[in-house]
C-alpha positions as CSV (number, residue, x, y, z in Angstrom):
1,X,-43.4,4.6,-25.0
2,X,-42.5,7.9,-23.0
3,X,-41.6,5.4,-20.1
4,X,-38.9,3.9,-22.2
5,X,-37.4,7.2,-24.0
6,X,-37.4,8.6,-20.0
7,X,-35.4,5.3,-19.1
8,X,-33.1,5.2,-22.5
9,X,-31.9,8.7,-21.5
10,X,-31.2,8.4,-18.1
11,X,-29.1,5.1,-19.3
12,X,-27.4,7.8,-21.9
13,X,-27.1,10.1,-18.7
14,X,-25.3,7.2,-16.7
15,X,-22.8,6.3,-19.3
16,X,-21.9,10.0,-20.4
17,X,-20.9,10.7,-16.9
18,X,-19.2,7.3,-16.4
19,X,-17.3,8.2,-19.8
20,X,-16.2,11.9,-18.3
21,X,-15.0,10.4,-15.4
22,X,-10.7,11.1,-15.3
23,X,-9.0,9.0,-13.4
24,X,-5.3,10.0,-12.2
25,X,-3.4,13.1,-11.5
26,X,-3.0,16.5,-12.6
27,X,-0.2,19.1,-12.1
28,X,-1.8,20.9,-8.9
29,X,-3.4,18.0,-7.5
30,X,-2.8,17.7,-4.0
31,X,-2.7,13.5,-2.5
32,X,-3.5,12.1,1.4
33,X,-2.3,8.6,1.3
34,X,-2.0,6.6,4.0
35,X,0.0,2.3,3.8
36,X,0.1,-0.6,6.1
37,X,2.6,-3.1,6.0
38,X,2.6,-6.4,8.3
39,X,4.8,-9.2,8.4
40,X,4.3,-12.8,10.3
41,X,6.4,-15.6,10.5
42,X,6.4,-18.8,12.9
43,X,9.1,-21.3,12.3
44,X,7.9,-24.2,14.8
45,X,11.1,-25.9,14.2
46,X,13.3,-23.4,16.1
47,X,10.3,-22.4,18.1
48,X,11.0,-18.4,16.6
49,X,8.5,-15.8,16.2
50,X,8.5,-12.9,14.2
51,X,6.0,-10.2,13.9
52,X,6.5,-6.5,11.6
53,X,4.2,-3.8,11.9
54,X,4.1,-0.5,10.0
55,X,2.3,2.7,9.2
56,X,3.2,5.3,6.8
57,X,0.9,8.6,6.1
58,X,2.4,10.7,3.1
59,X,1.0,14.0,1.9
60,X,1.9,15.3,-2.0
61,X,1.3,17.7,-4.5
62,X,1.9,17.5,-8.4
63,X,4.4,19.6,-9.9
64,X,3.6,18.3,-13.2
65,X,0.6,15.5,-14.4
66,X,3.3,13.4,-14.0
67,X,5.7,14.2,-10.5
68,X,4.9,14.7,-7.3
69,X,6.7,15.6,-4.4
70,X,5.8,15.2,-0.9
71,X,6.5,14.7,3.2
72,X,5.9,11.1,5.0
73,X,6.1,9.6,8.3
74,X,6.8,6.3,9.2
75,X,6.0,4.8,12.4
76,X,7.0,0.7,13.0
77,X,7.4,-2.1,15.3
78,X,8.8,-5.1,15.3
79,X,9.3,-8.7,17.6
80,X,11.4,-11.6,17.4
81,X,11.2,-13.8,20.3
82,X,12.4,-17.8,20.6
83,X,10.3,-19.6,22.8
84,X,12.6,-22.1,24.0
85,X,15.7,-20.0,24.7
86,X,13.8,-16.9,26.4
87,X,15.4,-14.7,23.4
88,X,13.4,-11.7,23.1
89,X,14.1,-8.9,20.5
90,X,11.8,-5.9,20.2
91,X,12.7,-2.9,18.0
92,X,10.3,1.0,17.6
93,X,11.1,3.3,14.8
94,X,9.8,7.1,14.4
95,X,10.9,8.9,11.6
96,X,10.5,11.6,9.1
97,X,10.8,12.0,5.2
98,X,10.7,13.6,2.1
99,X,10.1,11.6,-1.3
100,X,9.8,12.3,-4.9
101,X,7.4,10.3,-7.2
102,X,7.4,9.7,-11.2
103,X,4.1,8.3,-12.8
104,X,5.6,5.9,-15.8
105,X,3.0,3.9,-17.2
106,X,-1.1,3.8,-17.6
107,X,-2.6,0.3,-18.1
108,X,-6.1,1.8,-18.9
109,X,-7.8,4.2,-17.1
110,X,-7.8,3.3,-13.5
111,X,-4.2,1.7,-13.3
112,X,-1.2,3.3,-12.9
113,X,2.2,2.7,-12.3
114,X,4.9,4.8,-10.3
115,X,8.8,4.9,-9.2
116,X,9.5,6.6,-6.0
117,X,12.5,7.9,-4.4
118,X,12.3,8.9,-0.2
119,X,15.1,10.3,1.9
120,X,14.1,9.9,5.8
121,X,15.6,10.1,9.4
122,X,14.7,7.9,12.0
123,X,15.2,7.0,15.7
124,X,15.2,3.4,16.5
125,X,14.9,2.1,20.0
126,X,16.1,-2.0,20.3
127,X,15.6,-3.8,23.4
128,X,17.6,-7.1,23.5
129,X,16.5,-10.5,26.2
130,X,19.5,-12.6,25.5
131,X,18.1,-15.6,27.5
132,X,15.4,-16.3,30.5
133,X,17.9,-15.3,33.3
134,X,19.4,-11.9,31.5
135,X,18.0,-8.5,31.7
136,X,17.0,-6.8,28.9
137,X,19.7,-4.7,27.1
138,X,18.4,-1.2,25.4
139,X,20.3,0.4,22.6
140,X,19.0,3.5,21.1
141,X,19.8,4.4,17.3
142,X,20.0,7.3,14.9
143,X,19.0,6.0,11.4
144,X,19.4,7.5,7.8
145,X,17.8,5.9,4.6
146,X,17.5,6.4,1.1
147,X,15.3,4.3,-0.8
148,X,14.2,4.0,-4.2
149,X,11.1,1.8,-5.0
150,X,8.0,0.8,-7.2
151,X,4.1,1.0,-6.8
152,X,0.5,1.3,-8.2
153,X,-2.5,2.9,-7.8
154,X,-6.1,1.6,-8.6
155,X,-8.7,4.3,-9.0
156,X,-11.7,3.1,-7.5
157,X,-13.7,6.9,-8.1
158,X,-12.1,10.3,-9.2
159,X,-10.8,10.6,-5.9
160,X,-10.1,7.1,-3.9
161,X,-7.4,4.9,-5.1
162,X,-5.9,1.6,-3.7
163,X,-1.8,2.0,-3.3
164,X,0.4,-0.9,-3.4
165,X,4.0,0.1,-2.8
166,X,6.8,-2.8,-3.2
167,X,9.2,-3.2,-1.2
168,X,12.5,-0.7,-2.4
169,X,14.3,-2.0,-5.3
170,X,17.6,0.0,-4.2
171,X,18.4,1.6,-0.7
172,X,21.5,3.1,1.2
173,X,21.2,3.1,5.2
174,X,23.3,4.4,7.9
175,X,22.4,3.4,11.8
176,X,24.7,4.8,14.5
177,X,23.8,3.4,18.2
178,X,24.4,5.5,21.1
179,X,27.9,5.6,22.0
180,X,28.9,3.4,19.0
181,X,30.0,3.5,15.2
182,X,27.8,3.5,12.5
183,X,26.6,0.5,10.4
184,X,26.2,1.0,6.6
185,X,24.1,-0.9,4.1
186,X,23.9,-0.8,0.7
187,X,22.0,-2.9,-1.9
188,X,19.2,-4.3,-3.7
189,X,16.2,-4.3,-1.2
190,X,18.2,-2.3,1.1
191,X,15.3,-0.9,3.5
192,X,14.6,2.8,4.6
193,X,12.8,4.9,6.5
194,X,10.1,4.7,2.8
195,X,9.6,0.5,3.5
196,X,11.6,-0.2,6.5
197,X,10.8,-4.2,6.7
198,X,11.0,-4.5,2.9
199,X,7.9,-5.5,2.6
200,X,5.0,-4.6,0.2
201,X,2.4,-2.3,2.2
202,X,-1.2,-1.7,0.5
203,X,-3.2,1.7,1.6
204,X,-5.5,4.1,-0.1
205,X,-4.9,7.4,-1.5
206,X,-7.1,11.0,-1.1
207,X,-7.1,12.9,-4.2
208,X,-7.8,16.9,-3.7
């Protein structure tokens, strides 16, 4: 009998501390987050490759339990080669940001939902292989984004969460290449320095 009221209170224990667990944000809280995003495509039918890679580690702090404000980086790469023509496209970003972050909805206590705004500045290097016999053609670029997207985070403990950011809903982009005018884009999906493939990246998130 003392066995089993030692066992029934450690059980309390357990779920008393499971119960007083908080999950989320409060204004103060300081964030290390850290998102992949990688793209593949192979169309055999025009023999074209495509391969995205990026990285983007963000550090924020709460103003409130519900905004946050914080720096990023953004570091990508990307390929698009044809096999049978010899075309060959490679382009490297490095940039810098700022972003803002709102924290809209809780769908119970682990999940929650954000909107995030990032303003960033880039420098994009582009090496061009027109065909097999042509030499490679490098442009360098200054790029300007602003971004405004959606994302999630799924408390796994008090202080671990999974992140996945969508692609941005709404962007404005400005790329001037060396010795050249600058190219504007504006539009749904538009990317930025925040998602610069417009694709969904997944990463985890530090709470301190």
């Amino acid at each position: 009998m003392k066995r089993l009221f030692i066992a029934l209170f450690a059980i309390s224990g357990l779920a008393l501390t499971a119960n007083a667990q908080e999950f989320g944000f409060k204004q103060g809280n300081g964030f290390v987050e850290g998102n992949v995003g990688f793209h593949s495509s192979n169309d055999k039918n025009t023999d074209t490759k495509v391969n995205e890679f990026e990285i983007t580690p963000k550090v924020g702090y709460f103003l409130t339990d519900k905004v946050a404000i914080g720096i990023q980086l953004g570091v990508s790469t990307s390929k698009n080669e044809n096999s049978t023509t010899g075309y060959e496209k490679k382009v490297n970003d490095l940039g810098a940001g700022v972003f803002g972050r709102y924290y809209f909805l809780e769908l119970g206590k682990r999940f929650k939902t954000y909107t995030e705004v990032g303003v960033g500045y880039a420098t994009s290097k582009t090496e061009t292989r027109p065909t097999t016999a042509a030499n490679t053609n490098t442009v360098k670029s200054k790029v300007l984004g602003i971004g405004a997207g959606v994302g999630a985070n799924y408390f796994l403990t008090e202080k671990i969460a999974l992140n996945f950011a969508l692609a941005n809903v709404i962007g404005f982009t400005s790329e001037k290449p060396d010795g050249q005018k600058a190219q504007t884009n504006f539009g749904l999906s538009a990317g930025s320095i925040n998602n610069i493939f417009d694709a969904a990246q997944f990463g985890l998130v530090f709470k301190f």
